[in-house]
N, CA, C and O of each residue as an XYZ file, in Angstrom:
796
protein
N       0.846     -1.196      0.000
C       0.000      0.000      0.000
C       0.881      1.246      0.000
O       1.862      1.194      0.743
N       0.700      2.307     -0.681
C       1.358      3.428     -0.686
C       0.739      4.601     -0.055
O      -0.460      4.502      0.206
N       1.241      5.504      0.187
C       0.841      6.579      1.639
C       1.261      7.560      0.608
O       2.243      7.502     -0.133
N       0.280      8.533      0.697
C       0.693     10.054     -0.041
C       0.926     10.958      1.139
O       0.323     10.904      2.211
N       1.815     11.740      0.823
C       1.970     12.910      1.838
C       0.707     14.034      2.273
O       0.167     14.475      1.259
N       0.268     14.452      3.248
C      -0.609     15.179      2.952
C      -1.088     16.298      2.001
O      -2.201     16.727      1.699
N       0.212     16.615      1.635
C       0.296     18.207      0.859
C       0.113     17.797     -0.656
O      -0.372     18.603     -1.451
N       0.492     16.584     -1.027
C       0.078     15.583     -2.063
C      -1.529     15.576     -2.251
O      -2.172     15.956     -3.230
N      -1.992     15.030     -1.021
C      -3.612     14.497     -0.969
C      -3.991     15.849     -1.192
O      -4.533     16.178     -2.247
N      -3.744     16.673     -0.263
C      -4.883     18.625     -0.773
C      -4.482     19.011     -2.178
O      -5.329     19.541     -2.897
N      -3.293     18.794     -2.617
C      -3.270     19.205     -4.260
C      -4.397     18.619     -5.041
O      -5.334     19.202     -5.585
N      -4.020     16.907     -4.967
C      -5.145     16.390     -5.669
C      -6.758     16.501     -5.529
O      -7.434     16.168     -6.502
N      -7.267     16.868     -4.585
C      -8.405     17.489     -3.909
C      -8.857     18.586     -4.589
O      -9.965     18.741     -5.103
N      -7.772     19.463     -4.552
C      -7.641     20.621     -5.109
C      -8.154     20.297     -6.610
O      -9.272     20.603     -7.025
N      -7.310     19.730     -7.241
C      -7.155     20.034     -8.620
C      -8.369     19.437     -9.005
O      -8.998     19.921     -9.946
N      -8.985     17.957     -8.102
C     -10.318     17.604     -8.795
C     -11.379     18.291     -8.737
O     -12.213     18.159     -9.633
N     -11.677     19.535     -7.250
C     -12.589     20.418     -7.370
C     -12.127     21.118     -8.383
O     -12.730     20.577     -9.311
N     -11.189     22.314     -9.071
C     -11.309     22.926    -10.017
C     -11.333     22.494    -11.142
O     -11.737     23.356    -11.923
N     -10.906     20.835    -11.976
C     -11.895     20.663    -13.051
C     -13.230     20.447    -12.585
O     -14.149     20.918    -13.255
N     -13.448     19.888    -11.672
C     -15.225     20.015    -11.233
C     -16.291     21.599    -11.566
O     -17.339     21.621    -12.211
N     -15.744     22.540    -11.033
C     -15.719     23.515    -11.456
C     -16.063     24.262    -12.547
O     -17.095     24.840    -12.888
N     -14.491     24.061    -13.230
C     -14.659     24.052    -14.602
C     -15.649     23.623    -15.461
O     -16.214     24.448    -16.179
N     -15.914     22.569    -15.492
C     -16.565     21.021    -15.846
C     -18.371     22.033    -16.070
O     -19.081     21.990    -17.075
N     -18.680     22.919    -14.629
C     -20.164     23.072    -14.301
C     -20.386     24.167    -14.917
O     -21.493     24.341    -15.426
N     -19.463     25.069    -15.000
C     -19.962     26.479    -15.723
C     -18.144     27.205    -15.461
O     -18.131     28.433    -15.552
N     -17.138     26.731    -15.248
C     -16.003     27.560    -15.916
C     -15.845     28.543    -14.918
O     -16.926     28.847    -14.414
N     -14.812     29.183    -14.428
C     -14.074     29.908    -13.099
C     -14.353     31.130    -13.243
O     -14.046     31.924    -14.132
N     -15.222     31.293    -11.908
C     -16.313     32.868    -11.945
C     -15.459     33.084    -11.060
O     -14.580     32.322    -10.657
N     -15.777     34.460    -10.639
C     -15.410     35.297     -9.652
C     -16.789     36.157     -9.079
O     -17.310     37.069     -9.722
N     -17.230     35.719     -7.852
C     -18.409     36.209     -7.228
C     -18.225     37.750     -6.746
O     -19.120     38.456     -6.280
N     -16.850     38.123     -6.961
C     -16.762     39.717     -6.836
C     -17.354     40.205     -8.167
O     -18.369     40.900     -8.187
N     -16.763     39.865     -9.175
C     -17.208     40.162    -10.709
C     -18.342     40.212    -10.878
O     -18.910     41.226    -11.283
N     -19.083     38.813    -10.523
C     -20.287     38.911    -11.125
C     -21.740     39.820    -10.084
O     -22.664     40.559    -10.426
N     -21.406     39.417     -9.118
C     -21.896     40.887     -8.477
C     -21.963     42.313     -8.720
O     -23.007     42.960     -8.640
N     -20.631     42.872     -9.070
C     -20.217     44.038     -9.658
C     -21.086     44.270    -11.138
O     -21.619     45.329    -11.470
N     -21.078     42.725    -12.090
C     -22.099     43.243    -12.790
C     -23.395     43.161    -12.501
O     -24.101     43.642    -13.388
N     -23.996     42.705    -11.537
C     -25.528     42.353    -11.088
C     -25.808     44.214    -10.732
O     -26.805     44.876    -11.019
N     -24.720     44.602    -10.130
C     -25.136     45.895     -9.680
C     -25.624     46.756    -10.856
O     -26.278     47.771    -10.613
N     -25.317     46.373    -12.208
C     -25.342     47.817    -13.253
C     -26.851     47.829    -13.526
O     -27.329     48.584    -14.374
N     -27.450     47.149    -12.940
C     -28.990     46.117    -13.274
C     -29.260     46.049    -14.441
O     -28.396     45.828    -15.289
N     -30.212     46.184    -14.653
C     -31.273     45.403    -16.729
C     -30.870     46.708    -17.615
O     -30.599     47.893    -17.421
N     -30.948     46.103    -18.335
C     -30.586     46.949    -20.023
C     -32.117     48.081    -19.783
O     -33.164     47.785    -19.208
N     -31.731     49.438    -20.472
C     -32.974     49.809    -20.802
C     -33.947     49.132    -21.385
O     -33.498     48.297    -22.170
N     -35.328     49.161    -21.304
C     -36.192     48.499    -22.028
C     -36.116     48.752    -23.924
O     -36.488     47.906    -24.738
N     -35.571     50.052    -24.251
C     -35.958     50.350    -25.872
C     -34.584     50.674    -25.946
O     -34.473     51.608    -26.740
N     -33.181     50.245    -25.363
C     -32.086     50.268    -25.793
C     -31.434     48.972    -26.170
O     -31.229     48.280    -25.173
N     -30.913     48.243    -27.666
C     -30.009     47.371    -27.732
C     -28.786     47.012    -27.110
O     -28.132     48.029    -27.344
N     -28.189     46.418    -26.611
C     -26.675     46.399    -26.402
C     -26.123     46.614    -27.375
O     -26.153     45.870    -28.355
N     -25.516     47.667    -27.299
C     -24.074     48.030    -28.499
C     -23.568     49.004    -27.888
O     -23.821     49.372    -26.741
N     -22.673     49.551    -28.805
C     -22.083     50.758    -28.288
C     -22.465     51.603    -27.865
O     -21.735     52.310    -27.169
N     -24.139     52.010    -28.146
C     -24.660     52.893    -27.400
C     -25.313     52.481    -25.980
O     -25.942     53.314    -25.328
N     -25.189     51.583    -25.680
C     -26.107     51.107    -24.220
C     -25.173     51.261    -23.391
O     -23.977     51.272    -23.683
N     -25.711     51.412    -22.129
C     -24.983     51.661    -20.463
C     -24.280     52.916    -20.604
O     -23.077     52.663    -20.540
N     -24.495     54.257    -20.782
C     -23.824     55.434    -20.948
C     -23.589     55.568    -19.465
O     -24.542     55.521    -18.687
N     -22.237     55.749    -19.013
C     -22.091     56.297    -17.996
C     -21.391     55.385    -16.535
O     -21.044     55.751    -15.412
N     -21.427     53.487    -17.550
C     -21.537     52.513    -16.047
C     -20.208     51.878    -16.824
O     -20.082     52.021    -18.040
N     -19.128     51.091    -15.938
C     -18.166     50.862    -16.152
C     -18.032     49.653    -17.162
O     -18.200     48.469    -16.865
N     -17.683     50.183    -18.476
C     -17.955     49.271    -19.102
C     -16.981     47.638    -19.491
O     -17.388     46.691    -20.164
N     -15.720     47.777    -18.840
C     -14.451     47.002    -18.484
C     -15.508     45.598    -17.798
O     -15.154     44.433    -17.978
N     -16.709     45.921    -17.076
C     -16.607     44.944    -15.933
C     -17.612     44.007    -16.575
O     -18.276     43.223    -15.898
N     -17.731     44.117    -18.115
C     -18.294     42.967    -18.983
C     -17.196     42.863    -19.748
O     -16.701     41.744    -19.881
N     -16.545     44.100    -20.459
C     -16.372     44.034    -21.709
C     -14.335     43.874    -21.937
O     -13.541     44.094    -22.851
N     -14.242     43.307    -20.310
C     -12.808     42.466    -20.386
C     -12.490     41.223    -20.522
O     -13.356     40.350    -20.461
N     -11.270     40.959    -20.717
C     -11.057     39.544    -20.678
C     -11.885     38.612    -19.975
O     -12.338     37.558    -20.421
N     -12.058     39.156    -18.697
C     -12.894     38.206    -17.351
C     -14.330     38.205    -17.801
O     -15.132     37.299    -17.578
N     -14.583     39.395    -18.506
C     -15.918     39.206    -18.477
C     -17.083     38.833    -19.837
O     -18.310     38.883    -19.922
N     -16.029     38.466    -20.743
C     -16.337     37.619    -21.989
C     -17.534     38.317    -22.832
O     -18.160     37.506    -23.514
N     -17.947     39.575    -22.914
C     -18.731     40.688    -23.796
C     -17.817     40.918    -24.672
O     -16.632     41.201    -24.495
N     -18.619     40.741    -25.972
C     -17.390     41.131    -26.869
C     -18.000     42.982    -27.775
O     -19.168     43.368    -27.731
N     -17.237     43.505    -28.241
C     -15.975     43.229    -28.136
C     -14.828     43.353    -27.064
O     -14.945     44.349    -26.351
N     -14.089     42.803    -26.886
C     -12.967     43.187    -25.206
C     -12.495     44.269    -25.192
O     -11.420     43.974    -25.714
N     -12.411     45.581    -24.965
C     -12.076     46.506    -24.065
C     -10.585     46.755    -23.677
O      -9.819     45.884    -23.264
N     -10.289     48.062    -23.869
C      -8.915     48.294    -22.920
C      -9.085     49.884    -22.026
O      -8.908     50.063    -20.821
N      -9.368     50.608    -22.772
C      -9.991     51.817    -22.284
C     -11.832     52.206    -22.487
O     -12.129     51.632    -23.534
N     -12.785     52.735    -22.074
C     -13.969     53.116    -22.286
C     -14.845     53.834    -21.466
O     -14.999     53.517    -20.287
N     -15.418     54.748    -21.968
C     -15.787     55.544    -20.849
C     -17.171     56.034    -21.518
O     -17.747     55.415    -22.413
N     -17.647     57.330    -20.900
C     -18.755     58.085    -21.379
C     -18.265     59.306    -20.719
O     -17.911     59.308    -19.541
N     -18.236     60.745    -21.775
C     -18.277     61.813    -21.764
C     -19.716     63.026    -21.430
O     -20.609     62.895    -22.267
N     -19.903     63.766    -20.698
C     -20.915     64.451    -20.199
C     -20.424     66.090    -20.751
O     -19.259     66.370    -21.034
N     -21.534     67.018    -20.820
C     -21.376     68.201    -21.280
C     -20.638     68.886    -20.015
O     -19.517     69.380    -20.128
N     -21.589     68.870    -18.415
C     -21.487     69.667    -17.567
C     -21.437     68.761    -16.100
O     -21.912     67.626    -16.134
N     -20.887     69.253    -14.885
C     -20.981     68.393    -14.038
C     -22.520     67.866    -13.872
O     -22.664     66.649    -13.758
N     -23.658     68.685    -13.850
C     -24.881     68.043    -13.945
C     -25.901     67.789    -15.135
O     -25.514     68.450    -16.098
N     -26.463     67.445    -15.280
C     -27.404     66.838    -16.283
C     -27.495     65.431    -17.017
O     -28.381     64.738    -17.517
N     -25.728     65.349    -16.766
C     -25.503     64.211    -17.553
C     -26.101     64.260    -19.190
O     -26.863     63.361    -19.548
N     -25.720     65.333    -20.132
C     -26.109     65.744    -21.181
C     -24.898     65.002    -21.853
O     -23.812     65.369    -21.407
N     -24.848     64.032    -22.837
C     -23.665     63.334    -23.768
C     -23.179     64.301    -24.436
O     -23.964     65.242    -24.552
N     -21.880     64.472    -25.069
C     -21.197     64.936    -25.802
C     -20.665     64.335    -26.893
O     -19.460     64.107    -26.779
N     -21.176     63.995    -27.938
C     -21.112     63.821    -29.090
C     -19.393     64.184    -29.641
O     -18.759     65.166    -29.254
N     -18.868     63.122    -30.624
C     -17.510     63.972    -31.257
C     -16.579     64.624    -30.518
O     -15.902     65.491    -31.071
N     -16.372     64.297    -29.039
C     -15.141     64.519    -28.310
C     -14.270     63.616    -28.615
O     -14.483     62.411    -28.752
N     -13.024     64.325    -28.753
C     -11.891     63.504    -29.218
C     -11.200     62.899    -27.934
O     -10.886     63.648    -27.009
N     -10.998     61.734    -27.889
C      -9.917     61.728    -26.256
C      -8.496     60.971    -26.893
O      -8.343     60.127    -27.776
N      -7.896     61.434    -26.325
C      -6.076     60.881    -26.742
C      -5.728     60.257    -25.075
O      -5.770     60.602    -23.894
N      -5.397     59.192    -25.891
C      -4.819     58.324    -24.531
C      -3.492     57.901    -24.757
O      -3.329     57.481    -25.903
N      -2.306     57.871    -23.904
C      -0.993     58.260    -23.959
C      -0.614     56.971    -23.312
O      -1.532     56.416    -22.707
N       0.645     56.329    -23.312
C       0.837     54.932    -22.458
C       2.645     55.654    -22.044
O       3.163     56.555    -22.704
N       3.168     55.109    -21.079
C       4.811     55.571    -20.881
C       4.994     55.744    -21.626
O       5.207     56.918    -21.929
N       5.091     54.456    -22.818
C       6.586     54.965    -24.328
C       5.981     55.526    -25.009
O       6.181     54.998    -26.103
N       5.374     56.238    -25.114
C       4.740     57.397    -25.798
C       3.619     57.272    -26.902
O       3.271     58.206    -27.625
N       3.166     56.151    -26.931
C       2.200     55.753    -27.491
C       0.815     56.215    -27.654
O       0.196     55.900    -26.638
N      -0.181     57.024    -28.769
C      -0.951     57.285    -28.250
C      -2.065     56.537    -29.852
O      -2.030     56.209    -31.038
N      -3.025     56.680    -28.466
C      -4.617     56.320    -29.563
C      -5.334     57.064    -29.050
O      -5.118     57.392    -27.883
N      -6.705     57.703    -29.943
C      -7.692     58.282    -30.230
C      -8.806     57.857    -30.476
O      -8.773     57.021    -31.379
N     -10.145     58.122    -29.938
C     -11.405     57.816    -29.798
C     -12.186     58.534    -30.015
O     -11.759     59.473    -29.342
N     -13.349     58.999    -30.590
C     -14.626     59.951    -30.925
C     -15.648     59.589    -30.025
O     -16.042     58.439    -30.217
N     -16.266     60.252    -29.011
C     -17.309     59.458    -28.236
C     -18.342     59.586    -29.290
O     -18.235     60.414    -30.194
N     -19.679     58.495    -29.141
C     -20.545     58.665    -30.115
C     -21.698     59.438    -29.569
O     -21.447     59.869    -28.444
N     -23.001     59.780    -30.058
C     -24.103     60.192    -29.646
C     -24.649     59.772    -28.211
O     -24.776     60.544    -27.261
N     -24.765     59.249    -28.215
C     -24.773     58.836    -26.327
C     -23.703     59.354    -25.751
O     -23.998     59.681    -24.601
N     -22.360     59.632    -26.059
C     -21.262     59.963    -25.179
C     -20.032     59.060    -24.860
O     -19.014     59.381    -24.248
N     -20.403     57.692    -25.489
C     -19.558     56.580    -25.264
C     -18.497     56.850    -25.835
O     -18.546     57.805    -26.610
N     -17.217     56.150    -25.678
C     -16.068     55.902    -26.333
C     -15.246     54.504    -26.241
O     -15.391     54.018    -25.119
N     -14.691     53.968    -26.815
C     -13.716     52.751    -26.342
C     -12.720     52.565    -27.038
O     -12.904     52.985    -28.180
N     -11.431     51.986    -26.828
C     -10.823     51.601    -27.447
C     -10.462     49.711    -26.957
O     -10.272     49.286    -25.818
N     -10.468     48.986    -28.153
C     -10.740     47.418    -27.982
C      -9.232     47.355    -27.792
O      -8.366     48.229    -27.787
N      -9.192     45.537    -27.580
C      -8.073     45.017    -27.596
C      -7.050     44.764    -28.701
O      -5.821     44.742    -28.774
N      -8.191     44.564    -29.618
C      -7.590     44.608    -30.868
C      -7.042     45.950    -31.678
O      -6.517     45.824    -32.784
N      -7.185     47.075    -31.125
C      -6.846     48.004    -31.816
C      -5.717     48.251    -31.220
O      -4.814     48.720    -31.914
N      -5.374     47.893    -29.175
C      -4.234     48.324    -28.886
C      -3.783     46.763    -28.369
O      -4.179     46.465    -27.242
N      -3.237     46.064    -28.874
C      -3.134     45.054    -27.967
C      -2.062     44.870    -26.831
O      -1.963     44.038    -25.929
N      -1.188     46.100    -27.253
C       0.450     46.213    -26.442
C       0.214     46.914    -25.340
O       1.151     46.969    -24.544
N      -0.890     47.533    -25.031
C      -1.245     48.598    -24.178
C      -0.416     48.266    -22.507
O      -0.203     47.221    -21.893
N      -0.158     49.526    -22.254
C       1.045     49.366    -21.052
C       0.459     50.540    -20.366
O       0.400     51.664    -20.864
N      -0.104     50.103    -18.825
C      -0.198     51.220    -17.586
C       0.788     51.566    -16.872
O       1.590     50.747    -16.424
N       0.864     52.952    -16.651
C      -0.473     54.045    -16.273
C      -0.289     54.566    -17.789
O       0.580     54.567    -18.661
N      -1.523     54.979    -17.607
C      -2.038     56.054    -19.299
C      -2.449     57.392    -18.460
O      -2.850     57.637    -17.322
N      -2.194     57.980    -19.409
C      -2.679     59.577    -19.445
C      -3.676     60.224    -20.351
O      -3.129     60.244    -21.453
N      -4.706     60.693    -20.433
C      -5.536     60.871    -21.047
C      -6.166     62.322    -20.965
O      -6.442     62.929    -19.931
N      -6.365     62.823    -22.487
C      -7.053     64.093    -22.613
C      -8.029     64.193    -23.424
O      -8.050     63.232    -24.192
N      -9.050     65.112    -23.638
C      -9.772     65.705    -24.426
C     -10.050     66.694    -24.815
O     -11.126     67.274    -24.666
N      -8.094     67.428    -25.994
C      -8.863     68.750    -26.343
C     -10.042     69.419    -26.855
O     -10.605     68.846    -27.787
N     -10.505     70.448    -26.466
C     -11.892     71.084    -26.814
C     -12.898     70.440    -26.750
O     -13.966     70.953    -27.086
N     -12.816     68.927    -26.226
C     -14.301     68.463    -25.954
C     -15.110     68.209    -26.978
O     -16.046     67.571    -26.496
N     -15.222     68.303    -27.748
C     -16.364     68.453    -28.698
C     -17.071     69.763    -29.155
O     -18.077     69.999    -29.824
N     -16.321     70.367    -28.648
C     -16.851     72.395    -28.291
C     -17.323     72.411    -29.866
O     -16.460     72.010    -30.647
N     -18.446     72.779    -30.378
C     -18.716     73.017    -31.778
C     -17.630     74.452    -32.056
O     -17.029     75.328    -31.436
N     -17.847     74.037    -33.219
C     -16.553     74.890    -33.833
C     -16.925     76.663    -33.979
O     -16.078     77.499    -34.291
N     -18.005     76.890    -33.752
C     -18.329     78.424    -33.886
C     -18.685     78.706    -32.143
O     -19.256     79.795    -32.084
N     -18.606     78.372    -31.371
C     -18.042     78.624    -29.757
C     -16.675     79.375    -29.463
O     -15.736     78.715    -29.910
N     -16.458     80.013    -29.129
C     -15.366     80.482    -28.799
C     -14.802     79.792    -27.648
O     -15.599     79.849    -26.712
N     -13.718     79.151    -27.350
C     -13.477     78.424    -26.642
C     -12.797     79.298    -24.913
O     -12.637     78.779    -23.808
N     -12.532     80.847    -25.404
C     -12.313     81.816    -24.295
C     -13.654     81.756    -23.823
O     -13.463     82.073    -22.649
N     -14.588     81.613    -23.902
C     -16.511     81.881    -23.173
C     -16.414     81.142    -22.537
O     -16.456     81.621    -21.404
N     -16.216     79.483    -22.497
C     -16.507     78.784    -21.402
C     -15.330     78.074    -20.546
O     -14.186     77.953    -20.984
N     -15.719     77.648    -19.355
C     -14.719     76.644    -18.704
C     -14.900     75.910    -18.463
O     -15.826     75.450    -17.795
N     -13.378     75.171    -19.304
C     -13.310     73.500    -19.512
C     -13.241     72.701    -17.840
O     -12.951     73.183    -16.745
N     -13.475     71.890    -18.076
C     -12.860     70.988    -17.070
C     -11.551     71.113    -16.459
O     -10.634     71.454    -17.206
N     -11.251     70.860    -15.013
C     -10.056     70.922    -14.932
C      -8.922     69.636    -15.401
O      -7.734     69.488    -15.114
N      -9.997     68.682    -16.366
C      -8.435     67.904    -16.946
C      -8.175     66.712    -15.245
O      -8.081     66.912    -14.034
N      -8.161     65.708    -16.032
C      -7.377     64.630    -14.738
C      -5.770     64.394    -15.363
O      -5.178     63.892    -16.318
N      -5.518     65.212    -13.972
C      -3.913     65.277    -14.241
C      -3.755     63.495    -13.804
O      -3.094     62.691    -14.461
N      -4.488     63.195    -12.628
C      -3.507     61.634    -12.480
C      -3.449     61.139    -13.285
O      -3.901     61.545    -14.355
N      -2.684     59.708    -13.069
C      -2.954     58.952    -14.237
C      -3.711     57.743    -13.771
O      -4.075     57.476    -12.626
N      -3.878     57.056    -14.891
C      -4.837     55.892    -15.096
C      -4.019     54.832    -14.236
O      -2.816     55.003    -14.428
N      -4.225     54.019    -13.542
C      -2.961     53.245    -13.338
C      -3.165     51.538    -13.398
O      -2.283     50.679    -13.384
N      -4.675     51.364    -13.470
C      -5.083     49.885    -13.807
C      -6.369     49.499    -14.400
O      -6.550     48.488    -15.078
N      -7.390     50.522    -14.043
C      -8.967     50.377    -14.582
C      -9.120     51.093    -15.591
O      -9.175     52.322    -15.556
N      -9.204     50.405    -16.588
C      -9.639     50.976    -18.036
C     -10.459     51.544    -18.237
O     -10.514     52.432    -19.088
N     -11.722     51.037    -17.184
C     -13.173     52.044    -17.696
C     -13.199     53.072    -16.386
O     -12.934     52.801    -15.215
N     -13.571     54.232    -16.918
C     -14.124     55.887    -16.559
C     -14.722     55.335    -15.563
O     -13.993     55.155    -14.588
N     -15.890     54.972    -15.454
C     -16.568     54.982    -14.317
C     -15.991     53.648    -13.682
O     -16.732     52.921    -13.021
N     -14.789     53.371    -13.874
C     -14.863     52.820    -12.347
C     -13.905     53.504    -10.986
O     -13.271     53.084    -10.018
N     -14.190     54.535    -11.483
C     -13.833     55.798    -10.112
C     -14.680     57.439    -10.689
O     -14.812     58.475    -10.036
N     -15.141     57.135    -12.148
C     -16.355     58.316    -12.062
C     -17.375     57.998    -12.339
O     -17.794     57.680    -13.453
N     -18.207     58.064    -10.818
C     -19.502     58.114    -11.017
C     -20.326     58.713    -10.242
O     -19.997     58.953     -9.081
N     -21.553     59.069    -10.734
C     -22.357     60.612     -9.463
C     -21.829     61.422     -9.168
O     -20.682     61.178     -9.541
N     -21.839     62.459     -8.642
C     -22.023     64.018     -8.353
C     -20.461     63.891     -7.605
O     -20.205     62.955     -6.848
N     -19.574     64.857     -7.899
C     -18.547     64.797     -6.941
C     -18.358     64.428     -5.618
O     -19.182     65.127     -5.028
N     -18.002     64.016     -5.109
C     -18.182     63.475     -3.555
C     -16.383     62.797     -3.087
O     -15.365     62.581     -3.744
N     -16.818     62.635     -1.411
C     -15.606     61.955     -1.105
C     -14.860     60.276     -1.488
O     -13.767     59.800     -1.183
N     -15.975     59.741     -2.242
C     -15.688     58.762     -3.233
C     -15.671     58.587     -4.034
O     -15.613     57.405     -4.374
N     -15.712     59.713     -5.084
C     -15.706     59.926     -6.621
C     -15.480     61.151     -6.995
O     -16.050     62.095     -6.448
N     -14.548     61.313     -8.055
C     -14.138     62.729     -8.877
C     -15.536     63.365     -9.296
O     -15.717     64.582     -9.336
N     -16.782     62.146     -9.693
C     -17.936     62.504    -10.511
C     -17.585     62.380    -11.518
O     -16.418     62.335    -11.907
N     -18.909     62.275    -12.338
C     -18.552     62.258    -13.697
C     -17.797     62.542    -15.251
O     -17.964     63.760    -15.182
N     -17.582     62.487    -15.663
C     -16.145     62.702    -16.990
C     -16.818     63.871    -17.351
O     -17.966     63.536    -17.641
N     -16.623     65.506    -17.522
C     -17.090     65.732    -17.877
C     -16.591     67.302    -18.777
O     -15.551     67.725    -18.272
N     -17.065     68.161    -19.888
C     -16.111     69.235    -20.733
C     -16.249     70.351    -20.171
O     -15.391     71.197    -20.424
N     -17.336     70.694    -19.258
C     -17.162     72.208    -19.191
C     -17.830     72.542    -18.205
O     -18.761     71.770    -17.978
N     -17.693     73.730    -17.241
C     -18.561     74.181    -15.865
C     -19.731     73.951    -16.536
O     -20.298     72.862    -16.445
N     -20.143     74.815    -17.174
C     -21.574     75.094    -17.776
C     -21.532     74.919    -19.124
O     -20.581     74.661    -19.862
N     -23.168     75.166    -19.445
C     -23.109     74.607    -21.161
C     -22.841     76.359    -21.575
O     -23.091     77.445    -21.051
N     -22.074     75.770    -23.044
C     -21.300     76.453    -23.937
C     -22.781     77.835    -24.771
O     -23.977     77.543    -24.731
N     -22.327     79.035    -25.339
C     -23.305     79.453    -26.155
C     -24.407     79.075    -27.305
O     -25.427     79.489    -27.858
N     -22.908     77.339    -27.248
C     -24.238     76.849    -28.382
C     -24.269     75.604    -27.571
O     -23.366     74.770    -27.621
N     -25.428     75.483    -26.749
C     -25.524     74.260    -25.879
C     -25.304     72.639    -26.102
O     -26.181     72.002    -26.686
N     -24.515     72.211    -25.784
C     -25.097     70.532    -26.052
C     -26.505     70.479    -26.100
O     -27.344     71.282    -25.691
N     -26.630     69.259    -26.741
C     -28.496     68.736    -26.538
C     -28.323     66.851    -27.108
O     -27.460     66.407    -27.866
N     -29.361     66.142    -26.484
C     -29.678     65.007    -26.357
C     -29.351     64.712    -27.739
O     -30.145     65.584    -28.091
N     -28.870     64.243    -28.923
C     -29.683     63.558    -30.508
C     -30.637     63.044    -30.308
O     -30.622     61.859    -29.975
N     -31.797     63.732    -30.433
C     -33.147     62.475    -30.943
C     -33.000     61.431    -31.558
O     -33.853     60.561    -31.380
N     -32.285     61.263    -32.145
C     -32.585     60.236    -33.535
C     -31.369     59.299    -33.183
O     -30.676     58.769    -34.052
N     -31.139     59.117    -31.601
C     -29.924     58.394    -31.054
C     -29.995     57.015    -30.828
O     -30.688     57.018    -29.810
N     -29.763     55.841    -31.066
C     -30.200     54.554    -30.876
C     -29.895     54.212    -28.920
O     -30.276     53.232    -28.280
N     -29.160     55.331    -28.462
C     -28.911     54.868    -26.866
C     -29.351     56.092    -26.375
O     -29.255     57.130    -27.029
N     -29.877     56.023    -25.149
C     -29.997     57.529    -24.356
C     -28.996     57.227    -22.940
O     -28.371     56.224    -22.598
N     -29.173     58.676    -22.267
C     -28.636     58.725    -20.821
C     -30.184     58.104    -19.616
O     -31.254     58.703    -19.726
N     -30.116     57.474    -19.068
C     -30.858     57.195    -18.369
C     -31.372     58.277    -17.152
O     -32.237     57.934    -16.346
């Protein structure tokens, strides 16, 4: 008869619960999937695409872990003013990596933006990220209003915006991403004819 060591017997234990595991539905993480239980149900008259969830962290489907395709490296949603939560259409954002690497994004009619895996796949933290002029329409004078003060930190592991902006400034959040104190002479406004809204 042969005798296994104990540390032997818990490996094998081990290893048969995680193909067991595997085997039933594949290696969750009950932090994860909580985190997404929190974003709750899709709008009722919004599709999932690029325009749905304006504003909620979109990394915590649309990463590796969380198997939404397409996968994600940066993504966020852009706002006119700290309140209203009014989208900004055609803001440009430049995202910067150490070696000097940069990519560019257009948020769409809802305000969304992303950049996938496939577009950066080398991507290296912390990033730095801007958005000159916001989307400021081009007959605004950009001396009339004030921009944002700009997030000097940097990014240093969470790809998506809201997962440190979200709601009204406070002692647990910067608040929302957003271009300017107040709206501009020629105001943002909703697109009607938008396939996603702000909730």
């Amino acid at each position: 008869m042969s005798v296994r060591h104990p540390s032997e017997a818990s490996s094998i234990v081990l290893l048969a619960f995680t193909v067991g595991m595997m085997a039933i539905g594949g290696c969750r993480s009950p932090v994860l999937d909580e985190e997404r239980d929190l974003l709750g149900d899709e709008l009722p008259d919004v599709e999932p695409s690029e325009f749905h969830r304006p504003g909620q962290p979109c990394l915590r489907c649309h990463d590796s872990a969380g198997g939404s395709e397409p996968e994600m490296v940066v993504a966020g949603t852009i706002f006119a003013t700290p309140e209203g939560r009014v989208p900004v259409e055609r803001a440009r954002i430049t995202i910067e990596d150490p070696r000097g690497n940069q990519v560019t994004a257009l948020t769409n009619c809802v305000g969304n933006f992303f950049i996938t895996r496939e577009e950066w796949p080398d991507i290296v933290f912390p990033l730095r990220v801007s958005a000159p002029r916001c989307g400021l329409p081009l007959e605004v004078d950009p001396e009339t209003v004030t921009p944002s003060p700009g997030m000097d930190s940097l990014i240093h592991r969470d790809g998506a915006c809201a997962g440190c902006h979200q709601g009204a400034p406070s002692a647990a959040s910067p608040g929302w991403v957003y271009c300017y104190a107040e709206q501009p002479s020629v105001p943002f406004e909703p697109d009607p004819s938008c396939p996603g809204r702000v909730p």
